[in-house]
C-alpha positions in Angstrom: 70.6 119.3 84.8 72.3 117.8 82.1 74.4 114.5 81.6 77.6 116.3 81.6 77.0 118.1 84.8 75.0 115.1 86.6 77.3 114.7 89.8 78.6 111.3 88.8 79.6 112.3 85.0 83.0 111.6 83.6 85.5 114.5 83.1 87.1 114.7 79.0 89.6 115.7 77.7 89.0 118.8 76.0 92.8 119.3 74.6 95.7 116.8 74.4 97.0 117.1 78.2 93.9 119.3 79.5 91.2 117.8 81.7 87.9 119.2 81.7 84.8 118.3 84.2 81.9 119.9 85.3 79.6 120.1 88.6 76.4 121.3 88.8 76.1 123.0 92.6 73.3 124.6 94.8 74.1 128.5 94.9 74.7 131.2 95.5 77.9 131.6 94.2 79.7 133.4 97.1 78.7 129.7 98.7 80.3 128.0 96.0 83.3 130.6 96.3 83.6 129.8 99.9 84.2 126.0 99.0 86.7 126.4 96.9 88.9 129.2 98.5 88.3 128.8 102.6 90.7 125.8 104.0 87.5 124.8 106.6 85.1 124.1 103.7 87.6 123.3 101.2 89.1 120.5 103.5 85.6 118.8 103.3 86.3 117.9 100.1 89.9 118.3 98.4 92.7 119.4 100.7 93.0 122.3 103.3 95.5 125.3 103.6 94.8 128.7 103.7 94.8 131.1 100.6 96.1 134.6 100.1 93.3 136.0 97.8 96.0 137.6 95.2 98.0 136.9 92.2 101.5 135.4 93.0 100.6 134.0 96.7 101.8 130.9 97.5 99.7 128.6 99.5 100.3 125.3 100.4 97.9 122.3 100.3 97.7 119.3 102.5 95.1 116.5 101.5 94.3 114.0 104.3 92.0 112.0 101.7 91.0 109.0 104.2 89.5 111.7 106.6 87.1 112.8 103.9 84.4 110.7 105.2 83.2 109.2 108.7 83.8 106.2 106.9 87.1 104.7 107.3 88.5 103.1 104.3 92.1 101.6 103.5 95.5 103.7 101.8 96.3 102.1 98.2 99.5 100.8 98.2 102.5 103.5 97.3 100.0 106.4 99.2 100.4 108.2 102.6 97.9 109.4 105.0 98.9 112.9 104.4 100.3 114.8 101.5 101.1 118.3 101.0 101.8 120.5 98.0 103.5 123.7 97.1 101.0 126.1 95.2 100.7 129.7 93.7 97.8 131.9 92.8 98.3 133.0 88.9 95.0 134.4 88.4 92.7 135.6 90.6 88.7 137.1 89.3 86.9 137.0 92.7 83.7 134.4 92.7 84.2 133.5 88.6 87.8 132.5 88.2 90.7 131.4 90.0 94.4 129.6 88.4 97.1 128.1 90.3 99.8 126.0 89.8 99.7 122.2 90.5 103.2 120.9 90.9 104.8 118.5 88.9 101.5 118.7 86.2 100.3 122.4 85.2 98.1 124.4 86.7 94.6 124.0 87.7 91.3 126.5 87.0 88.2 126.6 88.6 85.3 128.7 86.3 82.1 129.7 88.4 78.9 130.9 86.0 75.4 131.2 87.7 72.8 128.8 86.3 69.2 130.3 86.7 68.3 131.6 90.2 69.8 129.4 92.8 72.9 127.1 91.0 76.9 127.7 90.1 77.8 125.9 87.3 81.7 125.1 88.3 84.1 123.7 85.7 87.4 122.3 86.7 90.2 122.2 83.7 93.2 120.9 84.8 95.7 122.0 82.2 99.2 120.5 80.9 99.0 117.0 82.0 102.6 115.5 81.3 102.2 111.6 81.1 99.1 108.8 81.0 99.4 107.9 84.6 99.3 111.5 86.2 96.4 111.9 84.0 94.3 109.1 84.9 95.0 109.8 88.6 94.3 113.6 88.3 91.0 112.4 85.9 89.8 110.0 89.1 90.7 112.4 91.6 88.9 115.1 90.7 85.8 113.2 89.9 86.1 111.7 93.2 86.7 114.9 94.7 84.1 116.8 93.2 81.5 114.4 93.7 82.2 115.1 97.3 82.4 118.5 97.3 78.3 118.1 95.6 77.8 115.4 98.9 79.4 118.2 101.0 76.9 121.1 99.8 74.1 119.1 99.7 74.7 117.9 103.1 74.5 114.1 101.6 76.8 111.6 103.4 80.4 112.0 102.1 81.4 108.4 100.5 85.4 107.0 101.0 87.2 108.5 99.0 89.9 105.8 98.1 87.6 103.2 96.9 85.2 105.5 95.0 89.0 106.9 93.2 89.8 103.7 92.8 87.0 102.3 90.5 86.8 105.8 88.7 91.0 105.4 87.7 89.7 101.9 86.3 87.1 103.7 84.6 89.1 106.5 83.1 91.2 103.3 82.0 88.7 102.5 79.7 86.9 105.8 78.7 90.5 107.8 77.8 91.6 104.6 75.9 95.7 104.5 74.9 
């Protein structure tokens, strides 16, 4: 495994207002797959809501972040317990590649390639980021999110998410700079 996919490495930018950041997870890919498009598994680690599997469905997503974890942790200011999110399927390849919308900043695609035998190399680029803030946010939430959806397949313990997004949106301070 390399640096960049190490399950604590830092997402870049790999175009003005596109995100880029990579996890290294245990296959096979259909299992990886599952994670990403079934609302039970997908809830362990991002947001539930079920998904039509087809270009042009809408889905919706509800995050419960707090719940992420046996551990209880507290809101940031300015944040609910719940938020939901209005979402549609633009481009669909079953177990390699899946687009959708992410209201209010682009759209979001998740890239599965087989590494070797037994891992899924998945790459997150979140693409058309309008302003600094939503960017540092999206940069710290994904992290955070992804390195529990690596706790989640690995059956490790799932850490809180609010502080862990917390210190990573300090760190993405620094890293993306001005």
């Amino acid at each position: 495994m390399t640096k960049r996919n190490a399950p604590d490495s830092y997402g870049e930018m790999s175009e003005p207002a596109t995100l880029t950041i990579q996890r290294l997870l245990p296959g096979p890919i259909e299992r990886v797959w599952a994670y990403l498009t079934e609302s039970d598994l997908r809830s362990q680690w991002l947001a539930a809501g079920q998904m039509e599997l087809k270009t042009g469905a809408p889905f919706e997503f509800t995050w419960r972040n707090h719940e992420l974890s046996d551990t209880p942790c507290q809101l940031p200011e300015g944040f609910s317990e719940e938020n939901r999110m209005q979402c549609h399927i633009t481009e669909i390849e079953p177990l390699h590649r899946l687009v959708f919308s992410w209201k209010g900043s682009g759209d979001v695609t998740f890239e599965l390639g087989a590494q070797g035998d037994d891992e899924v190399l998945l790459t997150v680029i979140h693409r058309r980021l309008p302003d600094r803030n939503t960017t540092l946010m999206v940069s710290a939430g994904w992290h955070m999110h992804l390195d529990l959806l690596v706790a989640s397949m690995y059956g490790r313990e799932r850490v809180p998410f609010w502080p862990g997004w917390a210190r990573l949106k300090a760190a993405y301070e620094q890293r993306l700079g001005e």
